[in-house]
C-alpha positions in Angstrom: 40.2 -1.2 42.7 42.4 1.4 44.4 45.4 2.4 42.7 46.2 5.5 44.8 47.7 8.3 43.3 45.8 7.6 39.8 47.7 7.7 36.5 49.9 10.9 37.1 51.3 8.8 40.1 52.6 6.4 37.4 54.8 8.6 34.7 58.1 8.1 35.8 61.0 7.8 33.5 57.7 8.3 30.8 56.0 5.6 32.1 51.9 6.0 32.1 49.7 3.1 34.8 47.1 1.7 33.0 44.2 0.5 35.4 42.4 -2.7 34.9 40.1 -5.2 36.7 37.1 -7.9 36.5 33.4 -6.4 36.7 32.5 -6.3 40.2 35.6 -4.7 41.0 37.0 -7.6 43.6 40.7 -8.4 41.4 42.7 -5.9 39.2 45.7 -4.9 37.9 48.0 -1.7 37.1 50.2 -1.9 34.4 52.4 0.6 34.2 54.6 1.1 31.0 56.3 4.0 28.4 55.1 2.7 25.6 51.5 3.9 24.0 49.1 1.3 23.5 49.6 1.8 19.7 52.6 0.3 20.6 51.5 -2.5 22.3 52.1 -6.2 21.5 48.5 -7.2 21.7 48.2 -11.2 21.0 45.1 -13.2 20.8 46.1 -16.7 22.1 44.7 -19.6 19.6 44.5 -21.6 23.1 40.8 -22.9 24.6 41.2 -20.6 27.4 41.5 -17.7 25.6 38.9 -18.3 22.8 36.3 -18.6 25.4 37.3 -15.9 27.1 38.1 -13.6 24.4 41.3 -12.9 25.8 43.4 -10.1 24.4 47.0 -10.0 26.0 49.8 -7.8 26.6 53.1 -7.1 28.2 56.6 -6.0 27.9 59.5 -6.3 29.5 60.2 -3.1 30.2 56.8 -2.6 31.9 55.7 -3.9 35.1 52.7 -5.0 36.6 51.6 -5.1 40.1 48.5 -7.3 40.8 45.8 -6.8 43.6 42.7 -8.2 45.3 40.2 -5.9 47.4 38.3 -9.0 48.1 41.2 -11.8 48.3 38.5 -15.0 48.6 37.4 -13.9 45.0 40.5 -14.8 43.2 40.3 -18.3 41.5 44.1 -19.1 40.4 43.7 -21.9 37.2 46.3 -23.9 35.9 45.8 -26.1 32.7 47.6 -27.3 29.7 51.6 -27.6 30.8 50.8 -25.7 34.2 53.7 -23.4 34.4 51.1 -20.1 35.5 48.8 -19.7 37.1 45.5 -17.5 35.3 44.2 -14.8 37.2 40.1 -15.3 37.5 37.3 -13.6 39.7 35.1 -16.3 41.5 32.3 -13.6 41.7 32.0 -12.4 38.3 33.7 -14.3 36.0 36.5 -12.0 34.2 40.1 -13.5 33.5 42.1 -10.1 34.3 45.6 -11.6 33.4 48.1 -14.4 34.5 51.8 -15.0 36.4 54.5 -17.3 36.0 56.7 -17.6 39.7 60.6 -18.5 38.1 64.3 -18.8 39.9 64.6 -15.4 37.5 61.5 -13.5 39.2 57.5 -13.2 38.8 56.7 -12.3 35.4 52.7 -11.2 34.0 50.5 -10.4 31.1 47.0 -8.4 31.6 43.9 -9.0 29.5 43.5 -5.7 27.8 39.8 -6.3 27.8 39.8 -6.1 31.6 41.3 -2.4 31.2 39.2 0.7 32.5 38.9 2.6 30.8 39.8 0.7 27.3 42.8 2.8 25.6 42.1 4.6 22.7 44.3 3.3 19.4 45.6 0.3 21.3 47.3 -2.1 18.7 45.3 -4.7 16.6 45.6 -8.1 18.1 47.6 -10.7 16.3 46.4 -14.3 16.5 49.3 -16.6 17.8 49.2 -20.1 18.9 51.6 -21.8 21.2 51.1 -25.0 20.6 53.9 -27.5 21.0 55.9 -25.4 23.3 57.9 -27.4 25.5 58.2 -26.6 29.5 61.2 -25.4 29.3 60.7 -22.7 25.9 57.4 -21.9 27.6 59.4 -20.8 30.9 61.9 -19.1 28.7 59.8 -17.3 26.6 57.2 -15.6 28.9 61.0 -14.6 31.4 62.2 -12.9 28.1 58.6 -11.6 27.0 56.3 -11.3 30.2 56.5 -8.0 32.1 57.8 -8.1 35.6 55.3 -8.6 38.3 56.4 -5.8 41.0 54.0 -6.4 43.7 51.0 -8.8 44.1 48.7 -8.0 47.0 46.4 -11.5 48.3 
């Protein structure tokens, strides 16, 4: 995936691009963001989806993310449980790379951190967190106030 200008291109106001995408290279992600991944919030949803997929997740608000597809036929959008965003998947190859939520209040995004290349060194330990019971409404809520922007998507 071609993030031009590479990861200098991405400090500004201390801000570092982290570069991400599934295996055969067709979806991906930059997330660009001041904090060091010791930093991070790394979560490991309790869900289905993200068991079987070993999902590890991350995002902050003051970070943003802009989403991209070399090959756009090989993104598979998935929707399950209360359907507010849609999971980011390649058709080809398999990975989940991360997910977006489309509100009144913007596009919002997390990445899967094991989609990243390369993997950070010293990113945080994940922390198991389960979301079930969440209404529609606190779901929408709390991925706007948690959820990194989603500055540009390109499909």
């Amino acid at each position: 995936m071609d993030f031009r200008g590479g990861e200098e291109a991405g400090r500004r106001m201390g801000e570092i691009g982290y570069n991400g995408e599934c295996h055969c290279g067709a979806i991906g992600f930059r997330y660009k963001c001041a904090a060091s991944p010791a930093k991070w919030s790394v979560r490991a949803c309790q869900c289905r989806f993200c068991r079987t997929h070993d999902a590890l997740s991350t995002s902050d608000p003051a970070s943003h993310i802009v989403f991209k597809a070399s090959d756009p036929a090989h993104l598979q959008r998935y929707r399950f449980g209360l359907k507010t965003a849609d999971f980011l998947l390649c058709r080809n190859c398999g990975v989940y790379i991360g997910a977006i939520i489309e509100t009144p209040n913007g596009r919002f995004g997390i990445i899967n951190t094991r989609a990243l290349t390369p993997q950070p060194e010293n990113c945080a330990t994940a922390l198991p967190i389960t979301y079930d019971g969440e209404a529609v409404a606190d779901r929408v809520v709390r991925r706007e106030g948690r959820w990194s922007p989603v500055s540009g998507v390109s499909w």
